[in-house]
N, C-alpha and C positions, 0 to 999 in steps of 0.2 A: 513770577509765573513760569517762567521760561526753566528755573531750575527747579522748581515741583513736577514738570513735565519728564524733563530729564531722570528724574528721580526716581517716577512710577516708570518710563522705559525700560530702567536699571532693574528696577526691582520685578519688573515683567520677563525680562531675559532672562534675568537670576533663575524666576521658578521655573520657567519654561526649563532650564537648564536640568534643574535641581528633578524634577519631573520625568524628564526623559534619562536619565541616570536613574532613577527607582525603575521603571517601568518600560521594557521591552517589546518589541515584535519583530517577528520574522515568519518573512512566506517565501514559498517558491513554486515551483512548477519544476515537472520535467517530462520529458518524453521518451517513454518506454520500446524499445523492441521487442517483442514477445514471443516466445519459441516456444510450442503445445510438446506434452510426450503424456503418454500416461493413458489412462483406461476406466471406465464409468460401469456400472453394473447395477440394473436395477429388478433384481433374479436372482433364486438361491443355488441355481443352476450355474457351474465354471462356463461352459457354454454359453454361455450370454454374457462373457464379458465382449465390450466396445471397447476394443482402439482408438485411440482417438485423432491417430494418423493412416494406421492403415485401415480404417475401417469409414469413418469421420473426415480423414483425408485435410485436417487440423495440420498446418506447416506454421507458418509466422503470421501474426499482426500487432496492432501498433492500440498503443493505449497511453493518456495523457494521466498524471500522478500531480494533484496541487495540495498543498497544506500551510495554516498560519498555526502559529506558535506565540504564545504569549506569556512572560515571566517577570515576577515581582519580587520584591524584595525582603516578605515577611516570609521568615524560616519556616512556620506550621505547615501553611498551603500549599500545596504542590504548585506545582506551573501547567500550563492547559498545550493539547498538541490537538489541533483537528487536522486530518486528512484524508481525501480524498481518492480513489485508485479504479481507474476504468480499464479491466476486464473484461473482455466480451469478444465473440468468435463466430460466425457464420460460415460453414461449409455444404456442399453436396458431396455425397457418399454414398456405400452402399454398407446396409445392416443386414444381418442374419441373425436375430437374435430376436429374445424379445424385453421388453425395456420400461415399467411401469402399466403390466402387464398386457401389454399391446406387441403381437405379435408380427416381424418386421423381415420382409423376405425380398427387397425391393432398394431401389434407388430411393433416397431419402434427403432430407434437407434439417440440416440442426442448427442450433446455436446453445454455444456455453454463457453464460454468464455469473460470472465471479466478481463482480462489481461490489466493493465495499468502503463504507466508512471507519474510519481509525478515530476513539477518542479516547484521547490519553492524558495522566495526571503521573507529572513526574519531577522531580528531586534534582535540582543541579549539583553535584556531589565536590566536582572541582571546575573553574574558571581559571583557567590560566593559558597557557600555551600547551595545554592539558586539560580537555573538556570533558568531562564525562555524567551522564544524564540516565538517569533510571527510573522504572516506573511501570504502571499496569493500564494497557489499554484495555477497550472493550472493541471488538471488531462489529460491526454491523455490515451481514451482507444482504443484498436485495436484489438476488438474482437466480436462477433458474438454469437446468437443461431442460431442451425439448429436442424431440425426436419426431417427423414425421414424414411420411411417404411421400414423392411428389405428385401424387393423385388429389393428396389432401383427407385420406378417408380414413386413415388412421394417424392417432398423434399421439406420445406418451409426454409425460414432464416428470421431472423430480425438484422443487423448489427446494433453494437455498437460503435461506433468508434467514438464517440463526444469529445471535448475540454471542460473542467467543470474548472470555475473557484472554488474556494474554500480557506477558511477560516483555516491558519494554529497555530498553538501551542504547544510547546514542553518545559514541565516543569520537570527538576531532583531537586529531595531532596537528596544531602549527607551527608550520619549520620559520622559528623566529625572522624577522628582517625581511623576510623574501615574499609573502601575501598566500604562499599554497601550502595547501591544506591537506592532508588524507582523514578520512571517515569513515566511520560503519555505522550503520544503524538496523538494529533488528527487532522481531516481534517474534516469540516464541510459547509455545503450549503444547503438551505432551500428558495426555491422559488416558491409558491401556494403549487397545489399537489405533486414538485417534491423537491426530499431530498438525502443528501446522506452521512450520518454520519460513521467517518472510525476513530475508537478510537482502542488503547491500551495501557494497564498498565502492567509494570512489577517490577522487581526488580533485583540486579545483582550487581556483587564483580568486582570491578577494580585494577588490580593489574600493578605496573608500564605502559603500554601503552596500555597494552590489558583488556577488561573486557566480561564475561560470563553474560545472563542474559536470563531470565525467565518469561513467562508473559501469559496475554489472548489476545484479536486480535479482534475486532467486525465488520466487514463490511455489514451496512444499505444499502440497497440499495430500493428507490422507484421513477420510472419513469412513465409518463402518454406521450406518444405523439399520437396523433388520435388515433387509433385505437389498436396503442400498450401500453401495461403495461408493467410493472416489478417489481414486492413487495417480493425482497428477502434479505433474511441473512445468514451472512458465517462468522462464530465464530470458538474458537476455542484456545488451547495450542498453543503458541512458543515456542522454545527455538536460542538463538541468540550467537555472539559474534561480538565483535567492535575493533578495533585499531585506536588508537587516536596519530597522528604524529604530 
């Protein structure tokens, strides 16, 4: 009895073993610095482009970035990356312009919202002390600008909320022996005048299943649709941590 017991133990670890050797995850979190520059226009008029510092009066804020990652062992399927990236901005300013045809001569109150989701299906190309990972997300954003007086009497918006297919890649360099790491990971699309390049590098110590890591963060953003624009960028420090199961 006692070595039937011992037996299915054995053969319980074994798969358990055998299991997590096919089959991967990794998540993490980081937290973002966020630095505005760039300019919104929603008028076929030059004259009504917004600043979005000197106008908007857009300086820094903070936005939290989480994603799990899931990868298997059958060559056909890609591997799955969800994540997450909070963008979002509230200032008072003043506008001179007009902006989803609402015209704006006054103290005003905005917020941007660039909030999106990342889902990606992608190819582990090399595993080694040399990682390198390619692949095609779709972005999903669900977010807005709004522009409105501080009377409240007028208010214009331009929603965001589009499916962006895009161009992924995620390369680690590990310096043998020693647990740290350098990495890039980007998302890229480029179609006439519209683009929208979302890179960062960092570096970072892994210590058994967990590792810290440190980096910059660059999000390109230029959109043209009629009468709307959007030519901005939001850079910036992270700092992160990962658990890798």
């Amino acid at each position: 009895m006692h070595k039937k017991l011992i037996a299915l133990c054995v053969a319980g670890l074994a798969a358990s073993a055998t299991q997590a050797d096919i089959v991967g995850a990794t998540a993490g979190v980081q937290h973002w610095n966020q630095s505005w520059d760039g300019f919104v226009q929603s008028s076929s008029s030059a004259n009504d482009r917004i600043d979005v510092n000197d106008d908007l009066k857009y300086d820094e804020e903070t936005g939290i970035s989480y994603y799990v990652a899931l990868e298997h062992p059958i060559p056909v399927l890609p591997n799955l990356r969800i994540q997450r990236t909070e963008i979002e901005v509230s200032e008072r300013g003043t506008v001179n312009a007009t902006f989803d045809n609402q015209p704006f001569a006054s103290d005003v109150d905005s917020t941007t919202d660039l909030t999106h989701t990342d889902f990606t299906m992608y190819y582990e190309l090399l595993d080694n002390w040399v990682n390198l990972d390619v692949g095609l997300s779709v972005r999903l954003f669900d977010g807005e600008i709004t522009i409105k007086d501080t009377s409240g009497s007028q208010e214009g918006s331009v929603d965001v909320d589009v499916p962006v297919p895009m161009l992924y890649a995620n390369a680690r360099f590990d310096l043998p022996f020693s647990g740290f790491y350098a990495q890039a990971v980007g998302n890229m699309l480029s179609v006439g005048d519209n683009s929208i390049t979302d890179m960062s590098v960092g570096i970072g110590f892994e210590a058994t299943i967990f590792s810290l890591e440190a980096g910059y963060r660059s999000f390109d953003l230029k959109l043209e649709d009629d009468e709307d624009e959007a030519d901005l960028t939001i850079d910036g420090l992270y700092v992160g941590v990962n658990i890798d199961i």
